[in-house]
C-alpha positions in Angstrom: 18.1 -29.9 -3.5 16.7 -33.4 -3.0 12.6 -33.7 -2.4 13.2 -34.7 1.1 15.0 -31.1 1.9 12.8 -29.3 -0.1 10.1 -30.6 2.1 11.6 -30.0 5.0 12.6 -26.4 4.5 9.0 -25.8 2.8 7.3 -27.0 6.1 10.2 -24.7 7.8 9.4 -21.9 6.2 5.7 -22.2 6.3 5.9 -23.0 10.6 7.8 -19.2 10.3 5.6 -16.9 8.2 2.1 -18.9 9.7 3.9 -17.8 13.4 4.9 -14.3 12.1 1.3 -13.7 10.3 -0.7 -15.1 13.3 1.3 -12.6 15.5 1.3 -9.5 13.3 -2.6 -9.9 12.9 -2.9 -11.2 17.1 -0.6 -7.3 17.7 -2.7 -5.3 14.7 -6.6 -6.1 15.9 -5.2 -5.9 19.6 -3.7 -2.2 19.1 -7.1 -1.2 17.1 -7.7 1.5 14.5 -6.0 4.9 14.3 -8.4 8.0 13.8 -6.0 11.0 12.0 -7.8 13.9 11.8 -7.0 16.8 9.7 -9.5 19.3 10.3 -13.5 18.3 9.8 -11.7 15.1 7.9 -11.1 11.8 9.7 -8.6 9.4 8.3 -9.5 5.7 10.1 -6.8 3.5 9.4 -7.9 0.0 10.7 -5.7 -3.0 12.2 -5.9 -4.4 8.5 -3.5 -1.9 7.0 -1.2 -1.7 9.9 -1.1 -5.7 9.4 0.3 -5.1 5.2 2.7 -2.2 6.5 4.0 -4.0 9.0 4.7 -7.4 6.8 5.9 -5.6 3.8 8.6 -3.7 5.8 9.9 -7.0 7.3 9.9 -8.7 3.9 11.3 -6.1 2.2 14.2 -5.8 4.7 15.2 -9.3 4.4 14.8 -9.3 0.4 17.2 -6.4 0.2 19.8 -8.4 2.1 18.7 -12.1 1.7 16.9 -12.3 -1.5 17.8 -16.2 -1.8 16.3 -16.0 1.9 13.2 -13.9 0.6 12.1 -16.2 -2.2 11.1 -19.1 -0.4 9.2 -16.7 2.0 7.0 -15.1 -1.4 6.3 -18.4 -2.1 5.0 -20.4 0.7 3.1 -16.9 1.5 1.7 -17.2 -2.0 0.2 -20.9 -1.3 -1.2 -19.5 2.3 -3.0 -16.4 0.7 -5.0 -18.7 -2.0 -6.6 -20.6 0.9 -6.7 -17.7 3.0 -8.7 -15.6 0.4 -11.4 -18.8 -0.4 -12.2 -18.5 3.7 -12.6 -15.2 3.6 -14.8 -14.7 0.8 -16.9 -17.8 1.9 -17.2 -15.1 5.2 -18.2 -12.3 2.8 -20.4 -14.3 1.4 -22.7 -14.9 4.6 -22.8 -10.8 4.8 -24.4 -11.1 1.4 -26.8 -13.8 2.4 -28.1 -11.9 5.5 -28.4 -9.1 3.6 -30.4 -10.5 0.7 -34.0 -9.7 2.1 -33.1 -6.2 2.1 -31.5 -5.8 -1.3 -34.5 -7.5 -2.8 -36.7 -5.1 -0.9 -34.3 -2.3 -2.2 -35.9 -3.0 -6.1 -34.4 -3.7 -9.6 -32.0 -0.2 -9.5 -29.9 -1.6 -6.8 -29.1 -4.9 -8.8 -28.7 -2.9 -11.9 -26.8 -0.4 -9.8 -24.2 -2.9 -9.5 -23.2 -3.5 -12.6 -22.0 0.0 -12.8 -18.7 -1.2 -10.9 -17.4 -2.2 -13.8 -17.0 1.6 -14.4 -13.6 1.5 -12.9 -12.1 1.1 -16.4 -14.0 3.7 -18.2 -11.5 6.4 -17.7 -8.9 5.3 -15.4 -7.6 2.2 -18.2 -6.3 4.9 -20.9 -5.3 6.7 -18.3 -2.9 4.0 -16.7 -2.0 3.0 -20.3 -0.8 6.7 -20.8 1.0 6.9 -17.4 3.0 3.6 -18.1 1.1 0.8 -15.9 1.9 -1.5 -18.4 0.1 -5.3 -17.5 0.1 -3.8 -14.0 -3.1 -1.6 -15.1 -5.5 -4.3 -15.5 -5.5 -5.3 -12.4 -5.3 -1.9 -10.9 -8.3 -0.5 -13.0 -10.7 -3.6 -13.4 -12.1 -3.4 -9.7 -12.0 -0.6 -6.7 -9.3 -3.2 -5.3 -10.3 -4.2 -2.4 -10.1 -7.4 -0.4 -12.3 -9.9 -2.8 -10.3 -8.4 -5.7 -6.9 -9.2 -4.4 -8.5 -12.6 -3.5 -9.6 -13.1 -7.8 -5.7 -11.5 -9.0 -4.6 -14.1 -6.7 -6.1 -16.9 -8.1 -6.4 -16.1 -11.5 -2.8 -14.1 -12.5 -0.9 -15.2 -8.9 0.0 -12.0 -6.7 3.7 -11.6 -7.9 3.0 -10.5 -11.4 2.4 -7.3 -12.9 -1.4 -7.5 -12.0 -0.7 -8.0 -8.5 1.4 -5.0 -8.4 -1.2 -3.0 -9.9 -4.2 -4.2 -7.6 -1.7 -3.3 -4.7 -1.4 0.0 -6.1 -5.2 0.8 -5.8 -5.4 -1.1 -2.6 -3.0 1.4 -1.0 -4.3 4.4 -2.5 -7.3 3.8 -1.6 -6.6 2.7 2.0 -4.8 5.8 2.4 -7.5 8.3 0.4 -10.2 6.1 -0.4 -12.7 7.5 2.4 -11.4 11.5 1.4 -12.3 10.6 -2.2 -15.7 9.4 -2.0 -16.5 12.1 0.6 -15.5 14.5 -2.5 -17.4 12.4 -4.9 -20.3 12.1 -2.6 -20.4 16.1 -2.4 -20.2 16.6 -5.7 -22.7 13.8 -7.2 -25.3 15.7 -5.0 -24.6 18.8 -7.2 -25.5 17.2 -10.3 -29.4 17.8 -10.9 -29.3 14.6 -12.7 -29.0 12.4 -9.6 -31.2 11.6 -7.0 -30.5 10.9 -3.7 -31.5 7.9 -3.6 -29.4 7.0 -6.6 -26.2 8.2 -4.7 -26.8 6.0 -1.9 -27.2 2.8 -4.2 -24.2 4.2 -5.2 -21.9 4.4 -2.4 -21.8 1.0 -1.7 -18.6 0.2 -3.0 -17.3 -3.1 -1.2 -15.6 -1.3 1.5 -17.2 -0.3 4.8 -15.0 2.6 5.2 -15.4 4.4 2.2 -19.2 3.4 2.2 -19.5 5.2 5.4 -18.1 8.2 4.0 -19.7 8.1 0.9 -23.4 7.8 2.5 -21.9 10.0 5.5 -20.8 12.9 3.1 -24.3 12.5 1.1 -26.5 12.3 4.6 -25.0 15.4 5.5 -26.6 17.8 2.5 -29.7 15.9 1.6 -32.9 17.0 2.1 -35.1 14.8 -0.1 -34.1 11.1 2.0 -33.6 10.8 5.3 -30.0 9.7 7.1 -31.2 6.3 8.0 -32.5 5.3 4.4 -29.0 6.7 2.7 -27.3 4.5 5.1 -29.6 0.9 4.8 -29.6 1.7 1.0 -25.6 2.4 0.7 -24.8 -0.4 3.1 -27.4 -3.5 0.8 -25.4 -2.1 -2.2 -22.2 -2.5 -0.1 -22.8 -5.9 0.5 -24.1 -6.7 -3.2 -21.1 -5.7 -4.2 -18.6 -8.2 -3.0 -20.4 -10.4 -5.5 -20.4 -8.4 -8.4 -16.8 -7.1 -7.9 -15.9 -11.0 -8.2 -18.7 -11.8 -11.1 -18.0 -8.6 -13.1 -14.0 -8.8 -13.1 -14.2 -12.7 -13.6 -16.7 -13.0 -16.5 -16.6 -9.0 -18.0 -13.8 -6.3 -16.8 -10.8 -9.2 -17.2 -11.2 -10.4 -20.3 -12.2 -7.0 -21.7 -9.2 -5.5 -20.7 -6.9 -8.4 -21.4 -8.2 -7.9 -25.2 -8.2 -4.4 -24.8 -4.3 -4.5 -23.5 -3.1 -6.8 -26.6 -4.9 -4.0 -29.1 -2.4 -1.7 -31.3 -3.3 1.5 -29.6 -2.6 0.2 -25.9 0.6 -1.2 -27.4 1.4 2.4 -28.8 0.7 4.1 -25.3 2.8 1.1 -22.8 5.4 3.3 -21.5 6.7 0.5 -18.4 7.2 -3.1 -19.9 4.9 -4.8 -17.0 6.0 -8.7 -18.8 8.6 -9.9 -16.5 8.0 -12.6 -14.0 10.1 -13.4 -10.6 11.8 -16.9 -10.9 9.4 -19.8 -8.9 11.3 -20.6 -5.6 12.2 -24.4 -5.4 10.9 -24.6 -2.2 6.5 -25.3 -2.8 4.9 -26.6 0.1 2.3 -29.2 -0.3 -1.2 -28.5 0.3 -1.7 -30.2 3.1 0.7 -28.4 5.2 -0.8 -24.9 3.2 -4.3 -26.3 4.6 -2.4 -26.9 8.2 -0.6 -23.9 8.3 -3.9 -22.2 7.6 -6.0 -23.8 9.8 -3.5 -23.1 12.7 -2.9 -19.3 11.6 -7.0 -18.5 11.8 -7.9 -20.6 15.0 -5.0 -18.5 16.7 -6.1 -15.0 15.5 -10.1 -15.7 15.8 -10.1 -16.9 19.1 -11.3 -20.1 20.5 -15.0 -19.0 20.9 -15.4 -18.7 16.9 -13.1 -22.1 16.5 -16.3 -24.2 15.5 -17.6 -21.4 12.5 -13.3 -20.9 11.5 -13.5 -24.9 11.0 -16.5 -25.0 9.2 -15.2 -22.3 6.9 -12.3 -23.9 6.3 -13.9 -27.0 5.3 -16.4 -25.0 3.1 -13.3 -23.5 1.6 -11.3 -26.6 1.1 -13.9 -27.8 -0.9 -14.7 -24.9 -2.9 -11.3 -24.9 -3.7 -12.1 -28.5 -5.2 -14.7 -27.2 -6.8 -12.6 -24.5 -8.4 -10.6 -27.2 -9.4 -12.8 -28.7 -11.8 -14.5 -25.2 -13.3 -11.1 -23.9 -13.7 -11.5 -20.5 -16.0 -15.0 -21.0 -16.9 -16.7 -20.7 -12.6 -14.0 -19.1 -10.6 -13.1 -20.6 -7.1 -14.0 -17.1 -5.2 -17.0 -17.0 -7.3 -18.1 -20.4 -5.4 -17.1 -19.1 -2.1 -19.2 -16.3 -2.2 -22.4 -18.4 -3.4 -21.6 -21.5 -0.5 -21.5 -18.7 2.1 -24.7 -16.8 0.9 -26.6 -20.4 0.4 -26.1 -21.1 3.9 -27.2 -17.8 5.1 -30.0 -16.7 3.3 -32.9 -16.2 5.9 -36.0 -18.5 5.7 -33.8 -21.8 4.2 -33.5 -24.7 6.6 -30.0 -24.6 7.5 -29.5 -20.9 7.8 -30.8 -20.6 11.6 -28.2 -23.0 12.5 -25.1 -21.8 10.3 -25.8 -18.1 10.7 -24.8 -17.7 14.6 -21.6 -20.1 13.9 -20.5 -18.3 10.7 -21.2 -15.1 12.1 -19.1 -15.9 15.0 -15.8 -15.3 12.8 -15.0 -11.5 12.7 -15.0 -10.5 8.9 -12.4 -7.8 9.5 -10.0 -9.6 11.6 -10.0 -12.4 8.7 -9.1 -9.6 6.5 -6.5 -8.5 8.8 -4.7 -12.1 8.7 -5.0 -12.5 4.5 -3.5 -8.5 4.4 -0.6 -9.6 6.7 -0.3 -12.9 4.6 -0.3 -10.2 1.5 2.6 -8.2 2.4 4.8 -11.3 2.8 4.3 -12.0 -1.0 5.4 -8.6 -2.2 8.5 -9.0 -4.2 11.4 -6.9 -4.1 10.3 -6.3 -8.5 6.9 -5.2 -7.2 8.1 -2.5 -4.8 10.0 -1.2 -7.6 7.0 -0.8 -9.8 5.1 0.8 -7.2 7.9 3.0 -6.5 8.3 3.9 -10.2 4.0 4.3 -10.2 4.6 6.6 -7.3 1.9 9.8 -7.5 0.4 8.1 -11.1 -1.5 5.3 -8.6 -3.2 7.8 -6.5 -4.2 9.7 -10.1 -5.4 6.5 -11.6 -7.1 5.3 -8.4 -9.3 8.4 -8.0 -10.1 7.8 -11.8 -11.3 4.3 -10.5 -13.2 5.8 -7.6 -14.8 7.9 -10.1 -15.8 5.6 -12.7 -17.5 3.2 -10.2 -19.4 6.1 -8.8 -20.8 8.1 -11.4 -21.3 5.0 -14.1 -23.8 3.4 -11.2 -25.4 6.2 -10.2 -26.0 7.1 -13.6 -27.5 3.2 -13.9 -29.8 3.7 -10.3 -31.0 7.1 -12.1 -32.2 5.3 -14.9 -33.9 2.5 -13.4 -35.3 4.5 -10.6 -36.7 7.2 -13.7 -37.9 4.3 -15.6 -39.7 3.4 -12.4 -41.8 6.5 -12.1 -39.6 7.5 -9.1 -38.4 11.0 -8.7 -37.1 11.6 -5.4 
């Protein structure tokens, strides 16, 4: 194929998964959530989820048939997503910057809290070791596997490979049972003598509003030493400090820990599914400046007109992060600089962050996270759905040992702090 047709069915292909994206997310957050209730239990399935079902099935459809077809598709999908995740973690970073006051306010044991989310690993890493992950259970195990950590597989490892698969694992398992498990891991923490309320609540903030929710919601319910509104301003500041952490912790500690830990003679021993195997690169690579186009069309289409100016101004933000990234390569990752550049701007009592908060905050954080899912479940390669297939019940197992970890390793850390504090309640 000469470089003239490869650029012209690049920009094709882009033109068609930026119009299919832009209308799956448009459909999605104009539809709304689904409530499924089962009992005293309410399952919320936002827009966001709908968005990856509903991408993944068309992909997978024309994979099965077309796979020459599909290829190009996984790979101008894979350019879209590493701009669309830089945008939307520059968004999650103004969340963080707003919220900064507070989790100051909050004391050392919510910062030290934090670090407990590297707990993921603690047990559920053997565990996906022993239930054949292979490379897929690093990036299942290193983070809760949510939004920003799809966002750091992406950049660092590329969504196609084993780690992808695995971080798509938790995502789904914990989009489907997330908000049940913590609501379970909420009831029992408050059991255990050892914990305090007010070390649970640090502890529910887990990057994910949903299971947050049900994590301070489940603890509100049966305590009698903190009030409701004090579980849920402590649960949400740990919430927000966690986007950070998820991307500092898995860049700088979890990663590189379990990428050792993976090469070691025992995990060796205990691989059961060879997770090694790559998909072949598609010719077709479009440039990015038609990535940055395609982008920049996809997000003023789905946002709306009214947040255009704070979509263009994160864009920018993120084109340059992304040049930032650029230069730091492995050492500062680019998502890492996308959270900072959005807190900068936000953090209340600097110059600029009057002005940039109302335009920033204009763009809906949720309905950019419905647009990068959609963008998601076009990259999802017809060797990824077999792994998942093959994980099958083992990713729900593993994902509640994630769950787990996270929980009880910071509470344990709050607990501490809080006891080294003088503070007993």
């Amino acid at each position: 194929m000469s470089e003239w047709s490869s650029a012209k069915t690049g920009t094709a292909v882009v033109i068609g998964v930026t119009a299919l994206c832009a209308l799956v997310t448009v459909g999605t957050e104009y539809a709304g959530a689904l409530e499924l209730r089962i009992g005293s239990f309410a399952l919320v399935l936002l827009p966001l989820f709908f968005a990856f079902v509903i991408t993944v099935a068309l992909n997978l459809s024309l994979s099965w048939r077309r796979p020459d077809a599909a290829a190009p598709i996984w790979s101008c999908a894979g350019q879209l997503l590493q701009l669309l995740t830089v945008v939307f973690v520059v968004r999650a970073g103004v969340v963080l910057g707003t919220a900064l006051p507070t989790i100051v306010e909050a004391g050392p044991a919510i910062l030290v809290q934090s670090l407990g989310k590297a707990g993921t690993a603690l047990l559920a890493f053997p565990a996906a070791l022993l239930l054949g992950f292979g490379r897929a259970s690093i990036g299942a195990t290193f983070s809760i596997g949510r939004e920003p950590s799809i966002a750091l597989v992406t950049e660092r490892y590329g969504i196609a490979g084993p780690e992808g698969s695995g971080v798509l694992a938790t995502y789904i398992s914990g989009t489907l049972f997330g908000s049940l498990f913590f609501s379970v891991l909420a009831g029992i923490g408050s059991t255990i003598p050892l914990f305090s309320s007010t070390a649970l609540a640090m502890a529910c903030g887990v990057g994910s509003g949903g299971m947050t929710i049900s994590c301070a919601g489940s603890l509100a319910h049966g305590s009698r030493d903190l009030p409701q509104d004090d579980i849920l301003a402590l649960a949400t500041a740990s919430d927000v400090l966690t986007y950070v952490t998820t991307v500092l912790l898995g860049a700088f500690v979890v990663l590189p820990v379990l990428e050792r830990l993976y090469r070691s003679p025992t995990a060796v021993r205990n691989r059961l599914v060879s997770g090694n195997t790559v998909e072949p690169k598609a010719a077709v690579v479009p440039s990015r400046l038609v990535s940055g186009l395609a982008v920049t069309v996809l997000l003023l289409v789905t946002s709306g007109w009214h947040a255009a100016p704070g979509m263009l101004l994160l864009l920018a933000l993120a084109f340059g992060v992304r040049m930032l990234g650029d230069r730091t390569g492995r050492f500062v990752p680019t998502v890492l600089w996308a959270a900072l550049v959005g807190a900068v701007l936000t953090v209340p009592g600097l110059p600029w962050s009057a002005t940039m908060l109302p335009i920033l905050s204009a763009v809906d954080l949720l309905t950019l996270a419905t647009a990068v899912l959609s963008c998601v479940g076009l990259c999802v390669t017809i060797r990824q759905l077999r792994i998942l297939r093959t994980l099958s019940w083992r990713a729900v197992v593993v994902t509640l040992l994630v769950f787990a970890g996270s929980f009880f390793t910071s509470a344990l850390l709050a607990q501490i702090v809080l006891s080294l504090g003088g503070f007993t309640g």
